[in-house]
C-alpha positions as CSV (number, residue, x, y, z in Angstrom):
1,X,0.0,0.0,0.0
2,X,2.8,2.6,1.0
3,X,5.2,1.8,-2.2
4,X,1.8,2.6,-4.4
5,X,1.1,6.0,-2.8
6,X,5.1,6.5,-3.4
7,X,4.7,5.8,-7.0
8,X,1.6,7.7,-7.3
9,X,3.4,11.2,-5.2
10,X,6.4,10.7,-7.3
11,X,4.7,10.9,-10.5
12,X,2.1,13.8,-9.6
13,X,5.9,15.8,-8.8
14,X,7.7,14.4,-11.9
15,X,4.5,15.8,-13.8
16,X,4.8,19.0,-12.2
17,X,8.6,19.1,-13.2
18,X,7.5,18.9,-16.6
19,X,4.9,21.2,-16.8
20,X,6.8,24.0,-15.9
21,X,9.2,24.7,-18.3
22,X,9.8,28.9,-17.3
23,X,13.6,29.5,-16.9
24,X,12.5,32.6,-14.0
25,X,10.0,33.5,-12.2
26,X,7.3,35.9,-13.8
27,X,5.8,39.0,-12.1
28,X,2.5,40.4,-12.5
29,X,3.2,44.4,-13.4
30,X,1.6,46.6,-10.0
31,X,0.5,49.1,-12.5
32,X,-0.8,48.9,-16.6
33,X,1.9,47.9,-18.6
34,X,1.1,48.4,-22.4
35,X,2.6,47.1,-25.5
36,X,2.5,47.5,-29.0
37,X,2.4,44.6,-31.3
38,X,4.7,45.2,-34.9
39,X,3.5,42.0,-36.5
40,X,4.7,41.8,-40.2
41,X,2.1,41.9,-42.6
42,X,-0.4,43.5,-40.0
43,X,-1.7,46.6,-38.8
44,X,0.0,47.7,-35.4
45,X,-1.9,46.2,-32.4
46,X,-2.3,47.2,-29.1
47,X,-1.9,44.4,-25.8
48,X,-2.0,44.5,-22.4
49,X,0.9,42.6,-20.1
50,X,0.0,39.8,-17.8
51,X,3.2,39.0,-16.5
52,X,7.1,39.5,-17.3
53,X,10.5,38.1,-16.7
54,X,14.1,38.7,-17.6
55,X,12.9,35.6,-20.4
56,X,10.1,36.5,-21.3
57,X,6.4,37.6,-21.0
58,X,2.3,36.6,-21.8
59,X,-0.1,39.2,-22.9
60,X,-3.6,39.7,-23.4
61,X,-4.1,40.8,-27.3
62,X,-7.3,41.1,-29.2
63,X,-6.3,38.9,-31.5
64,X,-3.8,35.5,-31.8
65,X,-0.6,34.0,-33.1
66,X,0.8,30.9,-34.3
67,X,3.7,29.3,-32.3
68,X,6.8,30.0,-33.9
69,X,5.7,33.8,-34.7
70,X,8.2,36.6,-34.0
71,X,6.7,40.0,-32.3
72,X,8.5,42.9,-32.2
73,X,7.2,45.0,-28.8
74,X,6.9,48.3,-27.7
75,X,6.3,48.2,-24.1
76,X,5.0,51.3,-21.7
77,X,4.4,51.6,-18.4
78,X,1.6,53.4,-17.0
79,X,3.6,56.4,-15.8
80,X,4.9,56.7,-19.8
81,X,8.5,57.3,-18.7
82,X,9.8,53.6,-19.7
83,X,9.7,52.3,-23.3
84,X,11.6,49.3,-24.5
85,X,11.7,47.2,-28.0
86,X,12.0,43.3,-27.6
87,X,11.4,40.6,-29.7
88,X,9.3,37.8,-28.7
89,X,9.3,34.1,-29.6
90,X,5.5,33.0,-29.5
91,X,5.3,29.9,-27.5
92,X,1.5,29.6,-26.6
93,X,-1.6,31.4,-27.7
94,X,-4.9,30.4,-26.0
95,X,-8.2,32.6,-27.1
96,X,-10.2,33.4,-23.5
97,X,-13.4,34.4,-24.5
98,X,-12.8,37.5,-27.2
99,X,-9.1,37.8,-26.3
100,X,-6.4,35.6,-26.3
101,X,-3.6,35.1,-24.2
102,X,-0.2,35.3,-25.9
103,X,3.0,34.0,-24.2
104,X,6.7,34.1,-25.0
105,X,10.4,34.3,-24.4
106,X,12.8,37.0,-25.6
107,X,15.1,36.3,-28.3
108,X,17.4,38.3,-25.9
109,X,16.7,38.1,-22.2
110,X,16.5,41.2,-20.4
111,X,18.5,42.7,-17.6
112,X,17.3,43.0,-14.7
113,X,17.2,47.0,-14.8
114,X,15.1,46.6,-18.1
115,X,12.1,44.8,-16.0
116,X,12.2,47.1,-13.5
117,X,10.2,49.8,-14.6
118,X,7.5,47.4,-16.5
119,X,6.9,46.0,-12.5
120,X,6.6,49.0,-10.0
């Protein structure tokens, strides 16, 4: 009885290790962090961040993206006095109800002093 509740702990955690495939930890922005979308081929889009890291970030966008896709990002904070260009790696794109939530890594990751004022 004990070895079978092993086995079934130890694959629930080796599960887990798998799922979670972030290289860092991301951080929800305090305040609205915007970003414009440069998609080639399309008209200029606006998003909201969900969450960033030194690797990477997901968005909320009004419309989606194919795996694979490369973004080029303008990101704002709230207060306007931070703006940075990145490029972004789609990895996932789910639609929730009429948005869609878009989420990527960097093709350069950031320094730390680059997050900062996308957080606070």
């Amino acid at each position: 009885m004990q070895s079978s509740v092993r086995n079934y702990l130890l694959s629930i955690f080796q599960r887990r290790r798998q799922m979670e495939r972030r290289g860092s930890k991301r951080i929800a922005p305090v305040h609205r962090t915007l970003c414009l979308i440069h998609f080639p081929g399309a008209e200029q889009t606006t998003a909201l961040v969900q969450n960033i890291s030194c690797q990477g970030l997901a968005l909320q966008a009004d419309q989606g993206y194919s795996p694979g896709a490369l973004l080029h990002l303008l990101l704002i904070n709230e207060a306007h006095t931070a703006s940075l260009n990145v490029d972004l790696h789609v990895v996932r794109s789910l639609r929730i109800g009429n948005r869609y939530m878009v989420a990527g890594s960097f093709v350069r990751p950031l320094l730390h002093e680059e997050v900062v004022p996308f957080i606070w």
